[in-house]
FIPAVEX-563648 format. One record per residue (C-alpha): z, x, y; residue number from 0. Coordinates in Angstrom, 1 decimal. Example, Ala and Ser with C-alpha at 12.3 -4.5 7.8 and 13.67 -1.06 7.14 Angstrom:
% FIPAVEX-563648
((7.8; 12.3; -4.5); 0)
((7.1; 13.7; -1.1); 1)
This chain:
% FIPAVEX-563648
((-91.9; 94.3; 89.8); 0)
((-94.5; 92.2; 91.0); 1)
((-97.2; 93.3; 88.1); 2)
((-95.2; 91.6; 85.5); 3)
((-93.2; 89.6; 87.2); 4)
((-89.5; 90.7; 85.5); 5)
((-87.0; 90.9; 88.3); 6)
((-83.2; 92.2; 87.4); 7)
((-80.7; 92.1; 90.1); 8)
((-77.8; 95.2; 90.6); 9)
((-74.3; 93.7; 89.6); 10)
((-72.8; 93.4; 92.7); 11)
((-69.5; 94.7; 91.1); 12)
((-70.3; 98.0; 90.1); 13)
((-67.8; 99.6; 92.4); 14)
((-70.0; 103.4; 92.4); 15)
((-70.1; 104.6; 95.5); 16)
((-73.2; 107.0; 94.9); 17)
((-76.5; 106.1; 94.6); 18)
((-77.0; 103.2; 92.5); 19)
((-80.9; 103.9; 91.4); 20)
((-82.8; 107.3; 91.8); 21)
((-86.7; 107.3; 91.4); 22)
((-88.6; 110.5; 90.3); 23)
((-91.8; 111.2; 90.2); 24)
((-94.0; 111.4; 86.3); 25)
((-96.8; 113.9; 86.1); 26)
((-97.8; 113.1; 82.7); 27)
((-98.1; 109.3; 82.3); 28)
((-94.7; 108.8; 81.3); 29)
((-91.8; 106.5; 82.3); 30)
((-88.2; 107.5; 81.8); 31)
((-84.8; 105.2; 82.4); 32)
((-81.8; 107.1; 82.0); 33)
((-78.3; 106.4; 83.2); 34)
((-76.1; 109.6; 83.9); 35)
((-72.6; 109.1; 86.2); 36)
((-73.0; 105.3; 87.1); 37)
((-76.6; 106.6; 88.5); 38)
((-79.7; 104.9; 87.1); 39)
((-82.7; 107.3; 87.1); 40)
((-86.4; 105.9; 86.9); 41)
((-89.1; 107.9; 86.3); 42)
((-92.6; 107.2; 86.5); 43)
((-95.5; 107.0; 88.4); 44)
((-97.7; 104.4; 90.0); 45)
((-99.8; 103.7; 87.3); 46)
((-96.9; 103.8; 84.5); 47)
((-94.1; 102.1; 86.4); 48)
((-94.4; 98.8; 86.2); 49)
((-95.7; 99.1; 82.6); 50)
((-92.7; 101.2; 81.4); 51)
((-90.5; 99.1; 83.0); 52)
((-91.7; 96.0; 81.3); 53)
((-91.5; 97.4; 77.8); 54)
((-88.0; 98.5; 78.8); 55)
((-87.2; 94.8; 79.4); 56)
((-88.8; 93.4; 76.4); 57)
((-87.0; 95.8; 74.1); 58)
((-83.6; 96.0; 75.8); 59)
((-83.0; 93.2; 77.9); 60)
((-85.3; 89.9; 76.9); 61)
((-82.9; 88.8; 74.7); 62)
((-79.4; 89.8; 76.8); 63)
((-77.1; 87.4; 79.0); 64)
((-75.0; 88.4; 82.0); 65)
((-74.3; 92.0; 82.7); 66)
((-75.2; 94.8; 80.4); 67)
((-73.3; 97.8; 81.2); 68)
((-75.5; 101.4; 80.3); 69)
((-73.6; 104.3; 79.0); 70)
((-74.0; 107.2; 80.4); 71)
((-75.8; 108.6; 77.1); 72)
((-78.2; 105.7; 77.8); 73)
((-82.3; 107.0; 77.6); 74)
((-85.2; 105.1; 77.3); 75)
((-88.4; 106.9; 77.4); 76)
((-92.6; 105.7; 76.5); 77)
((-95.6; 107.3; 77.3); 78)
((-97.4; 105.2; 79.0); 79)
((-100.7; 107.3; 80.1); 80)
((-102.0; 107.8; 76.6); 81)
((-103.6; 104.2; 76.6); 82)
((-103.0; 101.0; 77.7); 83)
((-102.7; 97.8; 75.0); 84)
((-104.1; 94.8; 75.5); 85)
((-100.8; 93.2; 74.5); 86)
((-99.1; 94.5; 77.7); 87)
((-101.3; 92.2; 79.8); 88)
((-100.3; 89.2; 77.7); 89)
((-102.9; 88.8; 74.5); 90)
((-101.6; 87.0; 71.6); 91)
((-103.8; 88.5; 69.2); 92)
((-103.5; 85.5; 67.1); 93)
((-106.9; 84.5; 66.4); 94)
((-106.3; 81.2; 68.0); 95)
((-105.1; 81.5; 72.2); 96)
((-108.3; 82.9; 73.9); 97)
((-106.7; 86.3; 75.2); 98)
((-110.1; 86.6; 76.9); 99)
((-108.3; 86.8; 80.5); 100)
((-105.9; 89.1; 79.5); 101)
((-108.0; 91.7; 77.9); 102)
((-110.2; 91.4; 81.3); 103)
((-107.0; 91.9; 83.5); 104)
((-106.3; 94.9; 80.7); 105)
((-109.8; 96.6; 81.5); 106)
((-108.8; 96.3; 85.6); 107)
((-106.1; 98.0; 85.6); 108)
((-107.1; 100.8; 83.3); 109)
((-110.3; 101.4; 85.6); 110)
((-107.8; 101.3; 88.5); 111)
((-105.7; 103.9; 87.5); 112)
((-108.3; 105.5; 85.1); 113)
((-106.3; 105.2; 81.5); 114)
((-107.8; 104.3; 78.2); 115)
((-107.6; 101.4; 77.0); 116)
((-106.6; 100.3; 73.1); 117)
((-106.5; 97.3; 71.3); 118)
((-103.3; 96.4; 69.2); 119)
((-103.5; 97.6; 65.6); 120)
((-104.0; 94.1; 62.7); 121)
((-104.8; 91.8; 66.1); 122)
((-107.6; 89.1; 66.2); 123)
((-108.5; 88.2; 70.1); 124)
((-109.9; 85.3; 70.1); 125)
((-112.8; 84.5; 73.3); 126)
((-114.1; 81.9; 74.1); 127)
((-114.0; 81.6; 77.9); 128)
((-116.5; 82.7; 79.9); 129)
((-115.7; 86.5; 82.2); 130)
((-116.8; 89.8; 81.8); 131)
((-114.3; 92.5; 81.2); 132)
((-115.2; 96.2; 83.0); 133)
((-115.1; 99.2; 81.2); 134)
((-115.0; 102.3; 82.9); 135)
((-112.5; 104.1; 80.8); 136)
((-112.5; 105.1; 77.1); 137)
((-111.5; 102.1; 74.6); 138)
((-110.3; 102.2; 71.3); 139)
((-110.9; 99.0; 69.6); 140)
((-110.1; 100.5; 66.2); 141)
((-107.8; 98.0; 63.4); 142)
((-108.7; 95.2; 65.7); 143)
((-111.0; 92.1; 65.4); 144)
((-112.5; 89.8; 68.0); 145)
((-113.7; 86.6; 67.7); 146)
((-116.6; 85.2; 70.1); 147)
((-116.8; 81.9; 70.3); 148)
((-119.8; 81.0; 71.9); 149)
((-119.5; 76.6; 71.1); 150)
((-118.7; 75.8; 74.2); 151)
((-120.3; 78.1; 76.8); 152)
((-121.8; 76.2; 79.4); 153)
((-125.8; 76.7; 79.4); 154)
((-125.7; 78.5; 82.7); 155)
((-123.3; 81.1; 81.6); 156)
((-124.8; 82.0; 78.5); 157)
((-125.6; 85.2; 79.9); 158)
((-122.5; 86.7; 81.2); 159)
((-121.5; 89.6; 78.4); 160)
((-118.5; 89.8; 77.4); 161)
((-117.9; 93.5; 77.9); 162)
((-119.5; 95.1; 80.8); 163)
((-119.3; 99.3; 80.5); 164)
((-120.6; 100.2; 83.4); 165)
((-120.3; 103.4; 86.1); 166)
((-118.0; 103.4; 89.2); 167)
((-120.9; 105.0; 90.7); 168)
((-122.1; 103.8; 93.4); 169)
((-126.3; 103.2; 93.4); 170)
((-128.1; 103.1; 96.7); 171)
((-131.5; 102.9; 97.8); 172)
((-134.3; 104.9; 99.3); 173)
((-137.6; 103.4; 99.2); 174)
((-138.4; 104.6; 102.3); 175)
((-137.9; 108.2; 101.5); 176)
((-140.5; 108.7; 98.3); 177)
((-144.4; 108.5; 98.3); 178)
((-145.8; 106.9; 95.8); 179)
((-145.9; 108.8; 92.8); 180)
((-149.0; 109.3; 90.1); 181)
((-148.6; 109.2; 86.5); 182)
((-147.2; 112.8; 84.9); 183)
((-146.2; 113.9; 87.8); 184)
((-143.2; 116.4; 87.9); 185)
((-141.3; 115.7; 90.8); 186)
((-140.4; 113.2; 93.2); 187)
((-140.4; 115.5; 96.1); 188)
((-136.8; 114.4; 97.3); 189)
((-133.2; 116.1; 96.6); 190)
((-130.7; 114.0; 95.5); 191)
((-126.8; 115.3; 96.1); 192)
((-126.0; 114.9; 92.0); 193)
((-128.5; 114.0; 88.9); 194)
((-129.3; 110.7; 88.8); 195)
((-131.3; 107.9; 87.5); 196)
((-134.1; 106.8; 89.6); 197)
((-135.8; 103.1; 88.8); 198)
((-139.2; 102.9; 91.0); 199)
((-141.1; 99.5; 91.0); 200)
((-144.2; 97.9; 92.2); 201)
((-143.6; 94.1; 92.4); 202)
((-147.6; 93.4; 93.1); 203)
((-148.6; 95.3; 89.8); 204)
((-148.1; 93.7; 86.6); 205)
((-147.7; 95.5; 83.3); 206)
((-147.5; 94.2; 79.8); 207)
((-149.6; 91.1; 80.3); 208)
((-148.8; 89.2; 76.6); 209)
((-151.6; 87.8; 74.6); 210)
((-151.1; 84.7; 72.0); 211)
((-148.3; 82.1; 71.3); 212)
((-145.8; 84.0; 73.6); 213)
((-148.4; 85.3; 76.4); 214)
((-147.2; 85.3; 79.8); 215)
((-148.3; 86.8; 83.4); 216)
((-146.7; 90.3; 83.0); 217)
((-143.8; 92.4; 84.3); 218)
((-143.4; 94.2; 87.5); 219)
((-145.0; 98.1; 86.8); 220)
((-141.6; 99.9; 86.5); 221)
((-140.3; 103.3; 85.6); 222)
((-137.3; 104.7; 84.3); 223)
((-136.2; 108.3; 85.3); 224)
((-133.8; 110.6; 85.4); 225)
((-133.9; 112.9; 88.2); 226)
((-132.6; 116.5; 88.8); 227)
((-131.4; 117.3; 92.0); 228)
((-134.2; 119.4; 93.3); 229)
((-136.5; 116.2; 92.8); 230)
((-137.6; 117.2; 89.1); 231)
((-138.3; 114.8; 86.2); 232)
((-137.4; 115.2; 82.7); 233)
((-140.3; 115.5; 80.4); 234)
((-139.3; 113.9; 77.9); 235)
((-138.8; 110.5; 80.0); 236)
((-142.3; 111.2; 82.4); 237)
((-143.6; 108.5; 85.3); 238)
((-146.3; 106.7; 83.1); 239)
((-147.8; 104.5; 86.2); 240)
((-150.1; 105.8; 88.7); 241)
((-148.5; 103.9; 92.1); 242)
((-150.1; 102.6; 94.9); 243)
((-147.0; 101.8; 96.8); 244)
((-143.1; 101.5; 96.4); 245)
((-141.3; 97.8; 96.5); 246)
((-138.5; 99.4; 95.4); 247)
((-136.6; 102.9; 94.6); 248)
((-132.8; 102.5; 93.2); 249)
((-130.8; 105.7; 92.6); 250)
((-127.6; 105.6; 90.2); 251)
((-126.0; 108.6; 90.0); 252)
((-125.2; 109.8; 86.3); 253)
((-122.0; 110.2; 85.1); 254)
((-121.5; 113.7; 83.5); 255)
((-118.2; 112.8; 81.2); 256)
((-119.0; 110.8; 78.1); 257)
((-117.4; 107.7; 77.8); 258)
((-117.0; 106.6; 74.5); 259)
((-116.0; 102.9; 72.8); 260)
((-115.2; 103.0; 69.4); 261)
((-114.0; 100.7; 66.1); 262)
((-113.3; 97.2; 66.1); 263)
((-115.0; 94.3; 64.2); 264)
((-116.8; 91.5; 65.8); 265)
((-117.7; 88.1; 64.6); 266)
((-119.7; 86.0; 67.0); 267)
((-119.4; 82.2; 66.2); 268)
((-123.2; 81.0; 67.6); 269)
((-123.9; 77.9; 70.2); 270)
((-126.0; 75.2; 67.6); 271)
((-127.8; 74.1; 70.8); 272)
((-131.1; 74.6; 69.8); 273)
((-133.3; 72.7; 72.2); 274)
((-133.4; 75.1; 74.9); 275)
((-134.7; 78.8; 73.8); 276)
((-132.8; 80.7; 76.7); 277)
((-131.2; 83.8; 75.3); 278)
((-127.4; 85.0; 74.9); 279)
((-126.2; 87.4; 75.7); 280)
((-122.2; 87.7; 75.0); 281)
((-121.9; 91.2; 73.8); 282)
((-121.7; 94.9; 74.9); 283)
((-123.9; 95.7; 77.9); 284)
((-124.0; 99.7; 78.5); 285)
((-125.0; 100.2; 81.7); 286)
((-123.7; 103.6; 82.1); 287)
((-125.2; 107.4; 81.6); 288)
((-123.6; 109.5; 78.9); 289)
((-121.9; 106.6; 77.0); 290)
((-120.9; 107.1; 73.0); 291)
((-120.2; 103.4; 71.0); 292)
((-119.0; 104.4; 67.4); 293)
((-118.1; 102.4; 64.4); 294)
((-118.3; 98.7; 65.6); 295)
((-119.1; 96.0; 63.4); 296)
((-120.8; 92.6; 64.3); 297)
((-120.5; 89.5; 61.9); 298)
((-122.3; 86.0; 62.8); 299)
((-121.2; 83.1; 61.6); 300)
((-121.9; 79.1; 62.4); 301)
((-125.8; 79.6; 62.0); 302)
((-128.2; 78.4; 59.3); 303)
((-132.3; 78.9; 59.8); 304)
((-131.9; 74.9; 61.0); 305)
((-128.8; 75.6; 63.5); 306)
((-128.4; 78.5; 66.2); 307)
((-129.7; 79.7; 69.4); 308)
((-131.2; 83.3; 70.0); 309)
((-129.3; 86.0; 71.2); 310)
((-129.9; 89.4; 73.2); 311)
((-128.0; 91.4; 70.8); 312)
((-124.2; 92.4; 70.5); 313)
((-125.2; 95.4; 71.5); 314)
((-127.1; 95.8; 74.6); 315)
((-128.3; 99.0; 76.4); 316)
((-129.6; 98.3; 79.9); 317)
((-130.7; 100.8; 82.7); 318)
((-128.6; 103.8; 81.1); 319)
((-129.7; 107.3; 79.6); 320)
((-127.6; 109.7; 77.1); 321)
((-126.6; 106.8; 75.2); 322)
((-125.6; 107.2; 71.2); 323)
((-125.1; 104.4; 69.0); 324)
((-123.1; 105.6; 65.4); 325)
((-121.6; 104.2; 62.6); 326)
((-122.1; 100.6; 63.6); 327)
((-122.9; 97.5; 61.1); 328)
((-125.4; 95.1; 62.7); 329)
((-126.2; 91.5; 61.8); 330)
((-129.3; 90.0; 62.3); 331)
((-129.7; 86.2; 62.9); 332)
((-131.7; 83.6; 61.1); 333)
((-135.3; 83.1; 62.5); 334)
((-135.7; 79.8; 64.6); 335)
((-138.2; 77.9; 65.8); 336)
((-139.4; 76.0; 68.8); 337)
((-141.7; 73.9; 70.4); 338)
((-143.6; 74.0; 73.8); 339)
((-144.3; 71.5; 76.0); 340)
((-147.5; 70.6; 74.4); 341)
((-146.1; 70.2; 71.1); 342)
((-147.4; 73.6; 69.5); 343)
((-144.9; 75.2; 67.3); 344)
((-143.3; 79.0; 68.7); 345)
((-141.0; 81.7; 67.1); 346)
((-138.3; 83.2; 69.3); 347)
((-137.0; 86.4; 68.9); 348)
((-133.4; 86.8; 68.6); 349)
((-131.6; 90.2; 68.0); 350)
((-128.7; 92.5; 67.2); 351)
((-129.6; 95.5; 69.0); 352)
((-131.6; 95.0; 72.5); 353)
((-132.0; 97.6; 74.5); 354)
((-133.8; 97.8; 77.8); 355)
((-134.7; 100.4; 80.3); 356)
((-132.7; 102.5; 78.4); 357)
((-133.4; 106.9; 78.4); 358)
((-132.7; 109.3; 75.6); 359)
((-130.8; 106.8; 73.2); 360)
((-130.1; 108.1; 69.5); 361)
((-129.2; 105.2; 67.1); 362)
((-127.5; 107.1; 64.3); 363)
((-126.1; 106.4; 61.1); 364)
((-126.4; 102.3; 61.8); 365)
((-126.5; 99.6; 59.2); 366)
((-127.1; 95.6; 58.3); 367)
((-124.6; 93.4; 56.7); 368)
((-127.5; 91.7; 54.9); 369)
((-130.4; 93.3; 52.6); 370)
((-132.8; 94.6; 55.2); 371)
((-135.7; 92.8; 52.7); 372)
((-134.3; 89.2; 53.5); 373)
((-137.2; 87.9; 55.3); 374)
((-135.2; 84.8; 56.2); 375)
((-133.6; 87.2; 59.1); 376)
((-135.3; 87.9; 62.2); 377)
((-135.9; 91.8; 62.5); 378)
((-132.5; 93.0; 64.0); 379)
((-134.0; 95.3; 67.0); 380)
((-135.9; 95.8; 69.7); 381)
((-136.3; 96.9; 73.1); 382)
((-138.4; 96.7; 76.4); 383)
((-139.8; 99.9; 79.1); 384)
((-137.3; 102.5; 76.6); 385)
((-138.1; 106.5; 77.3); 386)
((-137.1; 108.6; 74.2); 387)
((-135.5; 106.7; 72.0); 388)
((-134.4; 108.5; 68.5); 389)
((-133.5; 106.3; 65.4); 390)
((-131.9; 108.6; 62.9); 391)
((-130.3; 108.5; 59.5); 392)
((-130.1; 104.3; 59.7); 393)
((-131.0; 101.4; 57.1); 394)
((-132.0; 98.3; 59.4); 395)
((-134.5; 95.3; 58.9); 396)
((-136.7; 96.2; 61.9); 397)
((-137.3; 99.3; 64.6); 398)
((-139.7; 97.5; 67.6); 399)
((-140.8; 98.2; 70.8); 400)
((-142.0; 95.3; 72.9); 401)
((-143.2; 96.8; 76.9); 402)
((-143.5; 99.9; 75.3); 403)
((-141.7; 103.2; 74.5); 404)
((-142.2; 106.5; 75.6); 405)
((-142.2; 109.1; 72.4); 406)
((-140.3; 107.2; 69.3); 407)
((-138.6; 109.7; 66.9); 408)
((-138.0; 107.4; 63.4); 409)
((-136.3; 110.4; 61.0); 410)
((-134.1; 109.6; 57.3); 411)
((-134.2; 106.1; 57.8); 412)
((-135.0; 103.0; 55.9); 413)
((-136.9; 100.2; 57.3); 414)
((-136.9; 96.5; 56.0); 415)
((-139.2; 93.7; 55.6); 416)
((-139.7; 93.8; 59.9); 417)
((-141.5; 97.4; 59.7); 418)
((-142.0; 99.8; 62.7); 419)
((-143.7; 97.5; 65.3); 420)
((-144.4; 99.5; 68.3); 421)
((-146.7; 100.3; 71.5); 422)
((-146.5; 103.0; 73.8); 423)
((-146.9; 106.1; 75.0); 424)
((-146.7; 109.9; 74.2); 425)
((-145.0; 110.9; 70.5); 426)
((-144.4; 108.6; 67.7); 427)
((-142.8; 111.1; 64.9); 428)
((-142.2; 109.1; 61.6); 429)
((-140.6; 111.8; 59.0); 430)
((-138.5; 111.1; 55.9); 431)
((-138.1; 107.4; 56.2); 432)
((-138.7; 104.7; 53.3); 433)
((-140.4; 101.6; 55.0); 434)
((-141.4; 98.0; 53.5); 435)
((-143.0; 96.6; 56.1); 436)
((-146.8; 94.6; 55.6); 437)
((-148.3; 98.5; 57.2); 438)
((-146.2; 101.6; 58.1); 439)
((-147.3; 101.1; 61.6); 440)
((-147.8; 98.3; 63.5); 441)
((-149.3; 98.4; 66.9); 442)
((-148.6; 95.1; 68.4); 443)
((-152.1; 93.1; 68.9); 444)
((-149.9; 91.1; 71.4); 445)
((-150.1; 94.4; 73.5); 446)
((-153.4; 95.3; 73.5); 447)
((-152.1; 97.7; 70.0); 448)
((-152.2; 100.7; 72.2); 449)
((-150.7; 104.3; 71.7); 450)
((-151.4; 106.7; 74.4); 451)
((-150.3; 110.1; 72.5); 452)
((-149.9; 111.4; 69.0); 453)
((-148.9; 109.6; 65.5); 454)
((-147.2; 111.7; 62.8); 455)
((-146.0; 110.4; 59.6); 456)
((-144.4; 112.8; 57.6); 457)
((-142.5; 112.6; 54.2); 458)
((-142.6; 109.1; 53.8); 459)
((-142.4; 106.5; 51.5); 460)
((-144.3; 102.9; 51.8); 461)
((-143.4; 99.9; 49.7); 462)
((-146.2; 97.1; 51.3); 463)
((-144.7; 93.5; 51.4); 464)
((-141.0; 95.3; 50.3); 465)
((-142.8; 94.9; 46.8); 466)
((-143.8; 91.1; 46.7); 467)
((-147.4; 90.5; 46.1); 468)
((-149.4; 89.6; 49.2); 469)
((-153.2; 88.7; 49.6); 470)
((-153.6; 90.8; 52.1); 471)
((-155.4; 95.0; 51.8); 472)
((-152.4; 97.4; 52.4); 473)
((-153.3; 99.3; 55.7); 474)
((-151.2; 102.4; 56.9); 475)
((-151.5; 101.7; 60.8); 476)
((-152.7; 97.9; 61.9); 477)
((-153.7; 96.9; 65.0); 478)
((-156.7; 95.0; 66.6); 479)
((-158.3; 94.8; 70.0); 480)
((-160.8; 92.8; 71.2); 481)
((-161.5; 93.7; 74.8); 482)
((-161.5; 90.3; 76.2); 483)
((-157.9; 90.4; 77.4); 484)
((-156.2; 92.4; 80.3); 485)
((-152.9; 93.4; 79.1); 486)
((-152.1; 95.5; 82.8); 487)
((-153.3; 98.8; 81.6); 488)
((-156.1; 100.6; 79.6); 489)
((-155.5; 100.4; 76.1); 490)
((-155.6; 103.7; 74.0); 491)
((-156.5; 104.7; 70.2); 492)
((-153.8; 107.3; 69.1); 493)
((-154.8; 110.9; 69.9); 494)
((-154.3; 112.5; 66.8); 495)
((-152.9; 110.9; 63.8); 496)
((-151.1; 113.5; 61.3); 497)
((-150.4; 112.0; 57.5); 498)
């Protein structure tokens, strides 16, 4: 049985003249050895049979000699299609061996045969190779920890996640087939065989030109859609560019079953290379539509605000829409800081929660391991080009938007010392939330602190400075704009603002 590699030979002896082995065929994931008039029945299926037969071996015959007679009364039967364990494929679940391959060989064969996958209840898998293990099945991580140790990674391979959950849709391309689209506009004037999400981008326009210590020359004008099949856009996720021309249109279909990831506790032990500020990013990419991660918990451990390295987040929603994040404790890391070339002194970044190009994504119920006030802790979020993005019922250090968001819904949540730091686009709703940030609102200078729709803050409460003292005059919605830089676009006061 060449998965496993467990071969048993017939006795030669066995003086039946009937058949000696009878295979039937499992319907319902299950694998079935029974002996019944010197005849040995197996039942399974392709994706249970070598699987059954293996835990057959281990509990019967691993630690046998010689020839084992069965009685006719013999019966040995597992459900194999429930889930798949990562134990089957060979983790230890020690804490020490790296099981890293196996829990990647774990993830292919689930995908291939389209089982769930679960972790073994009171393991600790132990990574510190470098891989990415696909998920395209349900996975139940729940009683099980993971360790991430990141020590060792080479520098060029600091990127490749660790989990990967990710369609087995395939995307294709058709540049060629859409005119160039202006901003608002409804409909792509295509038809598209299921509802997908479209990604159109214009190379020669640049958007999101940075000002200051961190300025740089801009990203490629992008949007982020999803698509009907009779060409329509959502609303709520709307074409904000006018376009002169198409470089590029990517279609990826959208998965209409969720896919959901749950439990399972985390502890990342951090690279101390801190000469080069190049992020990492061993986590949880989602790059899936309709995708539900619930209950996982991230520590962080081997950092101090002198030793680390900045990271992209344990979390990390990329090019995906109808995404929910729930019940899951986030830890932010220590703020570092760099130098340029010149010499001048620089701040980077470094998160828990990272998402980008990410549509209709709720963050619910989420949390910190460490008092959302403790200024020594970079803010734990932010994001890049998001459409829609809902944060509700959470207590976290920091809710950002970098390249902008289109319509923010901040509801029954508490913000730390990092406050609500945003640009963008459309409706920023702010009801029922404590914050303790230096304003309630934010709009980032180094982005031309525009807002192109509506502000409403209702039912809220303001601590300035979390309570410490501060020199500064205590201003509801900061911002400043001098007119001398071009960030890539006009830059708007807010519409309306609602208190």
């Amino acid at each position: 049985f060449y998965d496993f590699g467990i071969w048993v030979d017939i006795d030669s002896k066995n003086e039946h003249t009937g058949s000696a082995i009878l295979l039937k065929t499992a319907e319902d994931g299950s694998f079935g050895l029974t002996c019944t008039d010197g005849t040995l029945y197996l039942t399974a299926d392709n994706a249970s049979f070598a699987r059954g037969w293996n835990k057959f071996v281990k509990e019967h015959l691993s630690e046998k000699e010689g020839t084992w007679n069965m009685e006719n009364s013999f019966d040995f039967t597992v459900d194999t299609g429930s889930a798949v364990y990562y134990s089957e494929f060979g983790a230890v679940g020690d804490g020490k061996t790296d099981d890293f391959a196996a829990i990647i060989a774990t993830h292919e064969y689930a995908n291939k045969y389209g089982i769930p996958v679960k972790a073994d209840a009171g393991a600790t898998y132990y990574i510190a190779s470098v891989g990415t293990a696909i998920i395209n099945t349900d996975t139940d991580w729940t009683g099980a920890s993971f360790i991430i140790d990141d020590k060792n990674v080479p520098l060029d391979k600091r990127s490749s996640v660790i989990f990967d959950i990710t369609t087995a849709k395939a995307s294709y391309q058709i540049t060629d087939q859409v005119q160039p689209p202006k901003a608002g506009q409804a409909n792509l004037g295509i038809t598209l065989p299921e509802k997908s999400m479209v990604f159109l981008t214009d190379t020669n326009t640049k958007r999101y030109i940075r000002e200051g210590v961190n300025a740089n020359s801009g990203s490629n004008q992008t949007d982020i859609l999803v698509v009907d099949t009779d060409g329509s856009v959502d609303p709520l996720a709307p074409i904000l560019w006018d376009y002169e021309q198409l470089t590029e249109v990517r279609v990826v279909p959208m998965d209409a079953v969720l896919l959901t990831v749950k439990g399972g506790t985390f502890t990342t032990i951090v690279a101390d290379n801190i000469t080069d500020p190049t992020y990492y990013n061993r986590g949880i990419r989602i790059r899936r539509s309709n995708v539900l991660v619930d209950g996982v918990v991230h520590h962080v451990e081997n950092e101090t605000v002198e030793i680390g390295a900045p990271y992209g987040g344990i979390i990390i929603p990329q090019d995906c829409a109808n995404v929910t994040i729930r019940n899951c404790v986030f830890t932010p890391h220590f703020t570092f800081r760099y130098h340029l070339a010149d010499g001048s002194p620089f701040t980077q970044g470094t998160y828990d929660l990272l998402p980008t190009r990410a549509v209709h994504l709720t963050v619910e119920n989420c949390s910190m391991t460490v008092d959302i006030n403790d200024n020594r802790y970079w803010g734990v979020t932010g994001s890049n080009f998001c459409k829609n993005t809902t944060y509700k019922n959470c207590s976290l250090s920091r809710v950002d938007a970098h390249q902008g968001v289109a319509n923010l819904t901040v509801i029954g949540c508490e913000i730390g010392h990092g406050g609500l730091s945003v640009i963008g686009s459309g409706t920023l709703l702010l009801e029922d939330t404590k914050l303790n940030g230096y304003s309630m609102i934010n709009l980032r200078s180094d982005y031309g602190s525009t807002w192109d729709g509506d502000l409403i803050i209702r039912n809220c409460e303001w601590t300035p400075n979390w309570g410490k003292e501060f020199s500064e005059s205590a201003v509801v919605i900061t911002g400043s704009y001098n007119g001398y830089h071009d960030f890539g676009y006009e830059c708007h006061m807010p519409h309306n603002i609602t208190i």
